[in-house]
PyMOL commands that place a pseudoatom at each C-alpha (Angstrom):
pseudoatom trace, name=CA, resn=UNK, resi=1, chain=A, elem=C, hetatm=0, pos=[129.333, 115.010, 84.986]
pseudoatom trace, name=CA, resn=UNK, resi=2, chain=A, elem=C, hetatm=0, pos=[127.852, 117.857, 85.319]
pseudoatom trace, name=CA, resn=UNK, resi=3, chain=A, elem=C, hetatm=0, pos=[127.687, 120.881, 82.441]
pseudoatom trace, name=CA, resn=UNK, resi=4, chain=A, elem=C, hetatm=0, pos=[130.269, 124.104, 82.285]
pseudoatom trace, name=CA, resn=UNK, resi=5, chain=A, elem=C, hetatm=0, pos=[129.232, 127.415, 82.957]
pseudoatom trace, name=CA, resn=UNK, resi=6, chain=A, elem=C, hetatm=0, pos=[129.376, 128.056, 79.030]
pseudoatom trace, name=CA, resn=UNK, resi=7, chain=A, elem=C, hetatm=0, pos=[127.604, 124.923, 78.375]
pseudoatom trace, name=CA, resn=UNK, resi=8, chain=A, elem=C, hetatm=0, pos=[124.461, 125.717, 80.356]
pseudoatom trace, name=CA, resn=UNK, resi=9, chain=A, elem=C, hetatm=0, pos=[124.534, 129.327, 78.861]
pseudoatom trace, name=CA, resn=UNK, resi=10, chain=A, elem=C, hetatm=0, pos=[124.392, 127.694, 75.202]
pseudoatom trace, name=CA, resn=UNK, resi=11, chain=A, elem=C, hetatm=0, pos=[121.636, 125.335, 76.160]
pseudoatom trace, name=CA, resn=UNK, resi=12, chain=A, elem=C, hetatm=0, pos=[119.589, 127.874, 77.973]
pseudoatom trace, name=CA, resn=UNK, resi=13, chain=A, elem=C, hetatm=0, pos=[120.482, 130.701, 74.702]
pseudoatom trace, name=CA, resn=UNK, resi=14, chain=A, elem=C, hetatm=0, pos=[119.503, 127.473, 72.055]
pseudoatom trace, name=CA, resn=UNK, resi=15, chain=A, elem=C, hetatm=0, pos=[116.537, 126.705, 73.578]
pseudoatom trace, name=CA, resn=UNK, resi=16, chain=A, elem=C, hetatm=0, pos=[114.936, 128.872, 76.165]
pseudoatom trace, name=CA, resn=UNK, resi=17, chain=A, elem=C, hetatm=0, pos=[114.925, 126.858, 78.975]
pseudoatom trace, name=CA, resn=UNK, resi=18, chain=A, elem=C, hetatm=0, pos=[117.389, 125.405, 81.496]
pseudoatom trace, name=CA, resn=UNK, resi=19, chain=A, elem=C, hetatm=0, pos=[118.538, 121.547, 81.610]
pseudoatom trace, name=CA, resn=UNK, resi=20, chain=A, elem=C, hetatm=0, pos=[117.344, 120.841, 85.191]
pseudoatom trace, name=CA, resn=UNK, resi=21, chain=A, elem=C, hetatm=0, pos=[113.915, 121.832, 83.394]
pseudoatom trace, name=CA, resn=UNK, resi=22, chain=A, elem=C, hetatm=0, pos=[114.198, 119.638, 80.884]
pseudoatom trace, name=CA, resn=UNK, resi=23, chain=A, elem=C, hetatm=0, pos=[115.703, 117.097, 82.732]
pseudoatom trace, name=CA, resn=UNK, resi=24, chain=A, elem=C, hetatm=0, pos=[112.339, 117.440, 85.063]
pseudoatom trace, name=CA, resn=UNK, resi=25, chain=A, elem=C, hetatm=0, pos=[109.969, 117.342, 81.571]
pseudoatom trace, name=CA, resn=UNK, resi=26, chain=A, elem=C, hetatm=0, pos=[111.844, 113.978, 81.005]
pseudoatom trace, name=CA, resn=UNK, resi=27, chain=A, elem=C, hetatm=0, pos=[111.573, 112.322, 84.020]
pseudoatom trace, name=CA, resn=UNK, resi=28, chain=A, elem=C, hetatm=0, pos=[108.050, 113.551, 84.660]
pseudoatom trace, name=CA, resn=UNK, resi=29, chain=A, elem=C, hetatm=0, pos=[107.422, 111.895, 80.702]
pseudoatom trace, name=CA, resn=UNK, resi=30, chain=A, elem=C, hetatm=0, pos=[108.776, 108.522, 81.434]
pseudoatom trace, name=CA, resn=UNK, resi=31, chain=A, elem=C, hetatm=0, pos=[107.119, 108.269, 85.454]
pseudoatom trace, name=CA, resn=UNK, resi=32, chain=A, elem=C, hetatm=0, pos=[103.564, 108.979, 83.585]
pseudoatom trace, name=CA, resn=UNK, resi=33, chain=A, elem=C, hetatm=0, pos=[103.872, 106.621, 80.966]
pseudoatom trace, name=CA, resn=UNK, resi=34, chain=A, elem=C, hetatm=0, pos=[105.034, 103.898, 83.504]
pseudoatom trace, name=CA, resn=UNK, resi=35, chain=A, elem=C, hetatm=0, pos=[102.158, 105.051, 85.947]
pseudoatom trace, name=CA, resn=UNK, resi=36, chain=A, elem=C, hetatm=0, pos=[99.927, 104.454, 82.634]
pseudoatom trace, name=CA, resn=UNK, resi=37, chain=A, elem=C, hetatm=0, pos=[101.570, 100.598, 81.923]
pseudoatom trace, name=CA, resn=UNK, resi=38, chain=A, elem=C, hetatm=0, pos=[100.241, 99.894, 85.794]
pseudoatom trace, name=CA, resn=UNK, resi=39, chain=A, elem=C, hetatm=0, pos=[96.577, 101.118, 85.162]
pseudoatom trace, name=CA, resn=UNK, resi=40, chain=A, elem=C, hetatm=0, pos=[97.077, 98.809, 82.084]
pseudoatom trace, name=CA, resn=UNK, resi=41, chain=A, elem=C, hetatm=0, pos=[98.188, 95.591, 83.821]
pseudoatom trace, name=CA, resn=UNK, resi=42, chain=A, elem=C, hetatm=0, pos=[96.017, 96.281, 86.420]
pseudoatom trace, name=CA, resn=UNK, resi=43, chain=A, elem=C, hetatm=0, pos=[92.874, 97.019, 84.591]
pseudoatom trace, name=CA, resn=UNK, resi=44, chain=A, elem=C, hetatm=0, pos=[93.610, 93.934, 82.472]
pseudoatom trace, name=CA, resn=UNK, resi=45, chain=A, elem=C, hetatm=0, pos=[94.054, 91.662, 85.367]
pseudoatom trace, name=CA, resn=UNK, resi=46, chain=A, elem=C, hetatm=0, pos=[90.752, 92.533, 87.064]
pseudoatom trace, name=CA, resn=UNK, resi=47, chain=A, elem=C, hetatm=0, pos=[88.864, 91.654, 83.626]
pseudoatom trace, name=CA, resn=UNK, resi=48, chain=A, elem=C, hetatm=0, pos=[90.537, 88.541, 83.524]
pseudoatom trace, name=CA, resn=UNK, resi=49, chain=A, elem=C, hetatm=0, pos=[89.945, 88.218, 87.571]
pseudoatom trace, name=CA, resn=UNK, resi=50, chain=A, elem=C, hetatm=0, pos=[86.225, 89.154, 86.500]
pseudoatom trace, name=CA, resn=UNK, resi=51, chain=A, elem=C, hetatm=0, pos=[85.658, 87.010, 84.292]
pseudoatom trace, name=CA, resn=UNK, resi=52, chain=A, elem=C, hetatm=0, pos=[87.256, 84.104, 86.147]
pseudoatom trace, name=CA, resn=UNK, resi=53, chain=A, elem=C, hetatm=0, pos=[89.960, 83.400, 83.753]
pseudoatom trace, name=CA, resn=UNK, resi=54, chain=A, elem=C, hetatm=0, pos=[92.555, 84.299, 86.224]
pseudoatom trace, name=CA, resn=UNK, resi=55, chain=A, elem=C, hetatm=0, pos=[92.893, 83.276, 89.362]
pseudoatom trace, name=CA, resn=UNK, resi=56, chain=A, elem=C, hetatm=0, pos=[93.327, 85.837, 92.677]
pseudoatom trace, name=CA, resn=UNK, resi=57, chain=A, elem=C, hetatm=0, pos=[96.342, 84.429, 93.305]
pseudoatom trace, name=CA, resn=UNK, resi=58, chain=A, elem=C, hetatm=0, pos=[97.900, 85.217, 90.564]
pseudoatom trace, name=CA, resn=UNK, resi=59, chain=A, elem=C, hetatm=0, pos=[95.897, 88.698, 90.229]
pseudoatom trace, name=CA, resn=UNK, resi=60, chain=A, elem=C, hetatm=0, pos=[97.536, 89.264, 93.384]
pseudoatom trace, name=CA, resn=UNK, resi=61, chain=A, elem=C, hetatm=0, pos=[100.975, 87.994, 91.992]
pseudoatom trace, name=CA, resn=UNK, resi=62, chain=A, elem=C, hetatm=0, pos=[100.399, 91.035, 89.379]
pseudoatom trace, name=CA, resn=UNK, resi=63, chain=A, elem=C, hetatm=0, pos=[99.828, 93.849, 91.500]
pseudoatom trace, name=CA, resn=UNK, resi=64, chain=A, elem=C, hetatm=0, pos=[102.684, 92.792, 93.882]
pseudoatom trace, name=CA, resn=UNK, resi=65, chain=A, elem=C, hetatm=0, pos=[104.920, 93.201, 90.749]
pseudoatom trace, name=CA, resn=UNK, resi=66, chain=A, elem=C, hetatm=0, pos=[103.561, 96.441, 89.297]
pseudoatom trace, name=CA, resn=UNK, resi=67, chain=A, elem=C, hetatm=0, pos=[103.971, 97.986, 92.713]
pseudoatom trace, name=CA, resn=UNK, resi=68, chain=A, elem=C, hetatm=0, pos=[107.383, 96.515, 92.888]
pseudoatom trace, name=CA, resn=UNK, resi=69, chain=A, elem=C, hetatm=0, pos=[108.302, 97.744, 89.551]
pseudoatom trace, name=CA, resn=UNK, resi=70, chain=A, elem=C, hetatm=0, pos=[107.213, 101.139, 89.762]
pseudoatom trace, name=CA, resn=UNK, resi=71, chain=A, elem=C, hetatm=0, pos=[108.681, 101.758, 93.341]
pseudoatom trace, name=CA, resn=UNK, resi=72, chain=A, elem=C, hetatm=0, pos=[112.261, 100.727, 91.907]
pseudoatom trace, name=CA, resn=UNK, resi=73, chain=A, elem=C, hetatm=0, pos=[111.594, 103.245, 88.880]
pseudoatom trace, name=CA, resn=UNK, resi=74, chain=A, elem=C, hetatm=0, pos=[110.742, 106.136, 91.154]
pseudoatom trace, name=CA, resn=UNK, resi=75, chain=A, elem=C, hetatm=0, pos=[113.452, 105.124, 93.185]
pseudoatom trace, name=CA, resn=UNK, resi=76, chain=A, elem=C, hetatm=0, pos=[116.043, 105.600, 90.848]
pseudoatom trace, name=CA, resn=UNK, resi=77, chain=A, elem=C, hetatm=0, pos=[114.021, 108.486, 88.893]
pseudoatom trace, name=CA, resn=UNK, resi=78, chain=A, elem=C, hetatm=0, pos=[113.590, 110.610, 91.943]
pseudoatom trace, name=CA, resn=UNK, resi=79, chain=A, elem=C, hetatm=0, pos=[116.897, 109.983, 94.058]
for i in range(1, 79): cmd.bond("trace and resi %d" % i, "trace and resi %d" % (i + 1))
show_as sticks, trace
zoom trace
């Protein structure tokens, strides 16, 4: 649903900025800290790789889910 000519005038007066804007800050907020989790389970799984306590298979197994996971989140953040 989207807003009413009066609506988007009150948000804009209220707080200086328009909604798609904020809508963007938002968005670009929640793609960054999910782009951060992925350094995070990656970095994590080449230490344990590293240090042999994890096997590649199952390193693997990790980064074949991160990517997963964050291509279905930009998928439905971006269309």
């Amino acid at each position: 649903m989207s807003m009413t000519d009066a609506q988007t005038s009150a948000f804009q007066n209220a707080s200086g900025f328009l909604p798609q804007s904020s809508s963007t800050l938002w968005i670009s907020l929640v793609l960054v800290l999910a782009l951060l989790w992925c350094a995070w389970v990656m970095w994590t799984a080449y230490r344990g790789w590293a240090t042999g306590s994890v096997r590649f298979g199952a390193f693997g197994g990790s980064a074949v889910r991160v990517l997963l996971t964050l291509l279905v989140l930009m998928f439905f953040t971006l269309s």
